[in-house]
Structures are given as structure tokens and as C-alpha cells.
C-alpha positions as CSV (number, residue, x, y, z in Angstrom):
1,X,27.5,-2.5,103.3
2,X,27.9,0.6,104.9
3,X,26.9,3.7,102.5
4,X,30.3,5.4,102.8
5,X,32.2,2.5,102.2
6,X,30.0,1.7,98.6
7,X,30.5,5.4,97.9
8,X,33.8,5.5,98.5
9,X,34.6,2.3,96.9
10,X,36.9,1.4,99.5
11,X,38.2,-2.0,97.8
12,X,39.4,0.3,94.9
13,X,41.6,2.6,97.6
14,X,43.0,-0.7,98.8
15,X,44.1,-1.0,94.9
16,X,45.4,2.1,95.2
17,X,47.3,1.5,97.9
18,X,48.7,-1.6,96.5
19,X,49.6,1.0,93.0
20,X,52.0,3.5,95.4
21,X,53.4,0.3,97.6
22,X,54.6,-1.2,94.1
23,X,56.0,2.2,93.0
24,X,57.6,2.2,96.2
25,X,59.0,-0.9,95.9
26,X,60.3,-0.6,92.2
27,X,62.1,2.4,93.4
28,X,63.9,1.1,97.1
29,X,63.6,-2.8,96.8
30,X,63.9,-3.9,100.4
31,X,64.6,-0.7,101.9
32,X,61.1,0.3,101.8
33,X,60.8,-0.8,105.4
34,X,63.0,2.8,106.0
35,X,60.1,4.7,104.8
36,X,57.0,3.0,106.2
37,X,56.2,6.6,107.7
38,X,56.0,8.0,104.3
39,X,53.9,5.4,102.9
40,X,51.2,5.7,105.4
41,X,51.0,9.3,104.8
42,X,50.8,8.3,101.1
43,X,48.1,5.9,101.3
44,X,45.6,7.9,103.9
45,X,46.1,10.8,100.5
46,X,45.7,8.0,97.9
47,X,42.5,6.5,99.8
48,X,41.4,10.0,100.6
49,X,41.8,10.5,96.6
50,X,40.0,8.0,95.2
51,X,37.3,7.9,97.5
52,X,36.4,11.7,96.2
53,X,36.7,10.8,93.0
54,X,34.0,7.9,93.1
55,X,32.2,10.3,95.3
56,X,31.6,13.2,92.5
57,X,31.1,9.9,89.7
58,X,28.1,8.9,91.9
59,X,26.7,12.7,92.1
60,X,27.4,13.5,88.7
61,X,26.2,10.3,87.4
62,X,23.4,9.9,89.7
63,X,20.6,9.6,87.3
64,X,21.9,7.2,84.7
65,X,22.6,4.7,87.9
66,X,19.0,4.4,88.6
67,X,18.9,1.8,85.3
68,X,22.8,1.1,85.3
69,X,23.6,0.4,89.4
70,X,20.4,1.1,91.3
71,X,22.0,-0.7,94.3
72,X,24.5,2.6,95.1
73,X,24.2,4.8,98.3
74,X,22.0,7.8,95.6
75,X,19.3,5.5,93.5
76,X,18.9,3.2,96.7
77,X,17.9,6.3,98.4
78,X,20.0,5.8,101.5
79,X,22.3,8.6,100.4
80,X,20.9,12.3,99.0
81,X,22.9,13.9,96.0
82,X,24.3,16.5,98.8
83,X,25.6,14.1,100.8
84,X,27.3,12.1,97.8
85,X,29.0,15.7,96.9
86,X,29.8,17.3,100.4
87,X,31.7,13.7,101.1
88,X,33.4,13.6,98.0
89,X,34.5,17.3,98.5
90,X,35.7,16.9,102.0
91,X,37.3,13.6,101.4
92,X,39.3,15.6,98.4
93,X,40.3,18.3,100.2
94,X,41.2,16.6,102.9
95,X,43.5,14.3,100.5
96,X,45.4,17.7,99.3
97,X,45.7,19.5,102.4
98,X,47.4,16.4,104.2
99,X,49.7,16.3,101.5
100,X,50.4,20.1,101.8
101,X,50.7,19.9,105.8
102,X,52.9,17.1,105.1
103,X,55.4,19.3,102.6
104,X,54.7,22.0,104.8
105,X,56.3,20.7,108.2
106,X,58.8,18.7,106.2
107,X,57.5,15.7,107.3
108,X,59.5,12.5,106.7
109,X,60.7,12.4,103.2
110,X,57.7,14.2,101.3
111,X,58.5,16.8,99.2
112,X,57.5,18.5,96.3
113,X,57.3,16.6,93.9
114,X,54.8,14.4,95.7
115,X,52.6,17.2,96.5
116,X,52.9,18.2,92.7
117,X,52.0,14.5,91.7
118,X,49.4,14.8,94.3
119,X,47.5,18.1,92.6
120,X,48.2,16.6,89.6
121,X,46.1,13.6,89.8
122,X,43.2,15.7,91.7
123,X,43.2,18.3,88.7
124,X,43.1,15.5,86.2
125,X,40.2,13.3,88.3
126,X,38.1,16.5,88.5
127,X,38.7,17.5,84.8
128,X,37.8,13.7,84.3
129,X,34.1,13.7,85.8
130,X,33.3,17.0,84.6
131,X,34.1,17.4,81.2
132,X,36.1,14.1,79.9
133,X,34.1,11.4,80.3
134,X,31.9,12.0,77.9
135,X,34.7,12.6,75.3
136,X,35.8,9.0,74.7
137,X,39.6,8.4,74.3
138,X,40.7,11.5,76.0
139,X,38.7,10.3,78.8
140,X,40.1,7.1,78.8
141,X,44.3,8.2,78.2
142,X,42.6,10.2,81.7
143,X,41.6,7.3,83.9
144,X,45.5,5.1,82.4
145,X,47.4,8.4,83.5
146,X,45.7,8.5,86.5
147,X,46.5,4.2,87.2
148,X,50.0,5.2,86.1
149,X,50.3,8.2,88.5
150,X,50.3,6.0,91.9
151,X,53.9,4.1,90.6
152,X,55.1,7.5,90.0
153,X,53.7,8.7,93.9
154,X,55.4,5.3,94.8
155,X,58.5,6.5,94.0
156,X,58.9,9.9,94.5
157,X,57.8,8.9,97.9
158,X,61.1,7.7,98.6
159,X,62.9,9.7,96.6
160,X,63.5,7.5,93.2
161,X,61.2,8.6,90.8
162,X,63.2,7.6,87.4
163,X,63.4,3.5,88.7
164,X,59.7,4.1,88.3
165,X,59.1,5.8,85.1
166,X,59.4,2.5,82.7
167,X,56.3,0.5,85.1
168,X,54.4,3.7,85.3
169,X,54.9,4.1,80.9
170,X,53.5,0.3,80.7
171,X,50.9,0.8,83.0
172,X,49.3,3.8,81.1
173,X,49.6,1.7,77.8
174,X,47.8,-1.2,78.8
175,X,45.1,0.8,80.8
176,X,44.3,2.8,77.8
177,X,43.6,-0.9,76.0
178,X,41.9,-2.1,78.4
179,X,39.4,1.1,79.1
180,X,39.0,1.2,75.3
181,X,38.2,-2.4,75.7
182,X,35.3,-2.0,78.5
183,X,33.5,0.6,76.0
184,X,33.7,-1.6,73.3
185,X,31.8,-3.6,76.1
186,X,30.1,-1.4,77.5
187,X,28.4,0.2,74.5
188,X,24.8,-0.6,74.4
189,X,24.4,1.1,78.0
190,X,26.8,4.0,77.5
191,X,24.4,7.2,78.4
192,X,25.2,10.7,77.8
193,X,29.2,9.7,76.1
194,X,30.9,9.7,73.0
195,X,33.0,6.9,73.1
196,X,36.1,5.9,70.6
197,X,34.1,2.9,69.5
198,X,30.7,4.5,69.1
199,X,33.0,7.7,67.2
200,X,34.9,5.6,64.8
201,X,33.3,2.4,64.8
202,X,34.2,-1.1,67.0
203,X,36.5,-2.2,64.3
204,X,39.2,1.0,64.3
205,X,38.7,1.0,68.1
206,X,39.7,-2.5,68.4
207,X,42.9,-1.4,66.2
208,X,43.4,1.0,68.6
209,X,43.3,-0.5,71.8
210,X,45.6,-3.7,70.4
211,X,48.3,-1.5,69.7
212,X,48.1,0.1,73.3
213,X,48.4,-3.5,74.7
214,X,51.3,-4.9,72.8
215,X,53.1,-1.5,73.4
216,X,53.1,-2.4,76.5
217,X,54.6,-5.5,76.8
218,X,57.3,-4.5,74.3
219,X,58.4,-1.8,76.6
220,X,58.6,-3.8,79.3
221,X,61.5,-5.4,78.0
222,X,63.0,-1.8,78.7
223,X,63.7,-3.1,82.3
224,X,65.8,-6.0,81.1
225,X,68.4,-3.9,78.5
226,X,69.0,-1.3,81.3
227,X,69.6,-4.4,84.4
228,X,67.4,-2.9,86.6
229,X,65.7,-5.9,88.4
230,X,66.7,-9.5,89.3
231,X,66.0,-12.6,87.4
232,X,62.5,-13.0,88.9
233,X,61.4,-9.9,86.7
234,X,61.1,-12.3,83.6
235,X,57.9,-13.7,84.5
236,X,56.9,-10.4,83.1
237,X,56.9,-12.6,80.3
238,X,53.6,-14.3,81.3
239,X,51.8,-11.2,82.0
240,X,52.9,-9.9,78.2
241,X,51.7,-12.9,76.7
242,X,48.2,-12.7,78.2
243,X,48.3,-8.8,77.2
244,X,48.9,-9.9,73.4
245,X,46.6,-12.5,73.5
246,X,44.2,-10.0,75.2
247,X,45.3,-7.5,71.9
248,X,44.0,-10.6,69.2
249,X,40.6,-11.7,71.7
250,X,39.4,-8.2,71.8
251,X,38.4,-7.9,67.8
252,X,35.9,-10.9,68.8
253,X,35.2,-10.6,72.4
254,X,35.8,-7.4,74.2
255,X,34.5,-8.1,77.3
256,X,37.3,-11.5,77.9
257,X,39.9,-9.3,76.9
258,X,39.5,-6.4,79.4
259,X,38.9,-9.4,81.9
260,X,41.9,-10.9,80.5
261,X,44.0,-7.4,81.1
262,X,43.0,-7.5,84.7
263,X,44.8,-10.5,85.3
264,X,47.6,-9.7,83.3
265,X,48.0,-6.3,85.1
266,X,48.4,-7.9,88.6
267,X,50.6,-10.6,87.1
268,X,53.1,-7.6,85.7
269,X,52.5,-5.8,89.3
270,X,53.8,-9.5,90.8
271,X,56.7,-9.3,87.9
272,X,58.2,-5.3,89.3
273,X,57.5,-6.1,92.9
274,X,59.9,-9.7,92.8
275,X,62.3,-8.1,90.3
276,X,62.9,-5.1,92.4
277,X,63.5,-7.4,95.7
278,X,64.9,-10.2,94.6
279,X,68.1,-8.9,93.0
């Protein structure tokens, strides 16, 4: 693979892409085909984002992947530390000043608010990899607000933030379980961090993270008292069952509950996106 690409962790900008398109489509249903010039805008920024962001991870953690992934662009040794860091820094900058030129010559619908959302989630992702990941559950409410964040760019995108807030509030709560979930699993190789389990102990953790994941699914019901979607939204049902049973698995086995999450999120994504064009 080419070393930009693993640095930049392209397939998780495609996620990202997919976050903003589903924010989008919460928030215009089917006439999101009006403001396909918008999106594009939004997803080069988003890419641009997240890209910089796994960028400064691999500088900053740079020694502790020699043991943990030795096959990244730095241990490998096809990729220097300065490299890693001027390509994270331009692909960052880059992200915010598109989004300022964009706001700046009024470009399709982009306005404040996005640009706001846009800084936001830069000052968070930098705050993040330099002084919250090593901090345990601040770090991980970090990395859900930040998942959450590309529903909210979604919509203000075109202009309908509020139709967004309820997925964007479900998304945080499950991504907090399920990051509290992968240090649970992730504990015997967790270098240089403080994490909620290894701070108060797997058991209170567990606690923790279970009520995060049937939060969630309870408000998603939020959707269905306030008839916002069409009928197709219930199988939002599946994807809260699989979150609750992901909230019992995770006192035995951590690591099939945050796999379990995964699944459940993209089954929830499926949920908004049919329920918001299917009305």
C-alpha cells in the first residue's frame, strides 16, 4: 500500500464520508441531490481532516508502534517522523482553509456554522493526540464527539442542523461504549495511558460503558414520538437490540461487544438513512 494512503488511513475518510452523507441525508431526505456541490466540498475537508489526525497519531505515537503496528509508514522505515508530521500538518491546514475559502466566497450553501463545526472538530482532534489520550474517558467522550460531529456537518451542510441532533446524540452515546469497550480490550498493550478500566477497575468500567450503550438505543426512540422518519426507521430496532446485548457481553467479553457495536452502528446508520428517504 502506498505510504500516504496507510498514513492517512484513507478507508477511515471514506467512513467519514459516509458519517456527513448520512447527516446530510437525515436532514434533506431525497433532496440531497440539490446540494451535491456542498457535499463534495464537505467530504475533500472531512478526508482532509481525518487524514491529519491519523497523521500526528502516527508521529506522536511513533515509538509505542514499533511493538504495537510495526507495519506503519514510521517503524517500517519508509516514512521519517518529519514526514509523518509535515503531512499531517499540511493535510490539516489545508482541511480548515478550504473550509474558510469556502465561507469566504460564499460558496454554495456553506456557512458558518459549518466552518464553526469545522474548527471545532480540529481543536478537539489536536487537544485529543496531545494531551487526552492518555487521560482515559475524557479521551474517549473525545474520539464519540468527534464520530458524532460529521452528522452534525451533514446537516448543517444543507442547512438542517436540528433533524440531525437526535442521530448525532445516539452516536456519541454508543461511541463512548464502545471506545470504553476496546480499552477494556486493549489493556494489556495500553503504553503511556491511563485508561477508565486500568483507573477504576474492569468491573466499574464495564458499568460504565453499558449504560452509554443502552442510552443509546432508548433515545433513539426520540425519532419515533416526534414523526420524523418513515416506517423503515424501525429497523432501528435491530440495531438497539444488538447494542444491549453488546451492553450484557461486554462484563464477559469485551472485545465481541465492541465488534458487536460496530455492526450495530452501521445497522442504525442503515435505520436514519431509509427512515429519512423513505417517508
Amino acid at each position: 500500500m502506498n505510504k500516504y494512503l496507510q498514513l492517512f488511513r484513507f478507508g477511515n475518510g471514506l467512513m467519514g464520508i459516509i458519517g456527513v452523507i448520512t447527516g446530510a441525508l437525515i436532514a434533506s431526505g431525497l433532496d440531497i441531490t440539490d446540494h451535491w456541490k456542498i457535499l463534495i466540498i464537505a467530504s475533500v475537508v472531512v478526508v482532509l481532516f481525518i487524514g491529519g489526525g491519523n497523521a500526528l497519531n502516527d508521529y506522536i505515537d511513533r515509538n509505542i508502534d514499533v511493538t504495537s503496528h510495526p507495519e506503519r509508514p514510521i517503524p517500517s522505515g519508509r516514512m521519517t517522523p518529519k514526514q509523518a508530521l509535515t503531512a499531517g500538518t499540511v493535510a490539516f491546514t489545508a482541511s480548515v482553509t478550504i473550509s474558510l475559502i469556502a465561507l469566504a466566497f460564499s460558496f454554495t450553501e456553506w456557512d458558518l456554522a459549518s466552518v464553526v463545526i469545522v474548527l471545532a472538530a480540529c481543536a478537539l482532534m489536536l487537544s485529543y493526540e496531545l494531551f487526552l489520550k492518555q487521560r482515559g474517558f475524557i479521551g474517549n467522550v473525545t474520539i464519540a464527539v468527534l464520530t458524532g460531529m460529521l452528522f452534525l456537518l451533514g446537516g448543517a451542510v444543507v442547512g438542517n442542523i436540528e433533524a440531525v441532533i437526535a442521530a448525532t446524540c445516539m452516536a456519541v452515546l454508543v461511541s463512548i461504549g464502545r471506545e470504553i469497550a476496546k480499552d477494556i480490550e486493549d489493556m494489556g498493550g495500553d503504553e503511556g495511558r491511563r485508561t477508565l478500566p486500568m483507573s477504576i477497575g474492569v468491573r466499574k468500567a464495564c458499568i460504565i460503558a453499558s449504560i452509554m450503550l443502552i442510552a443509546g438505543p432508548i433515545l433513539s426512540v426520540w425519532p419515533i414520538i416526534t414523526d420524523m422518519f418513515g416506517p423503515l426507521y424501525y429497523l432501528i430496532f435491530a440495531a438497539d437490540a444488538v447494542f444491549i446485548y453488546a451492553s450484557f457481553i461486554i462484563h464477559k467479553d469485551a472485545r465481541k461487544a465492541q465488534q458487536l457495536c460496530k455492526y450495530a452502528m452501521l445497522a442504525a446508520l442503515a435505520a436514519f438513512i431509509l427512515g429519512a428517504v423513505y417517508i
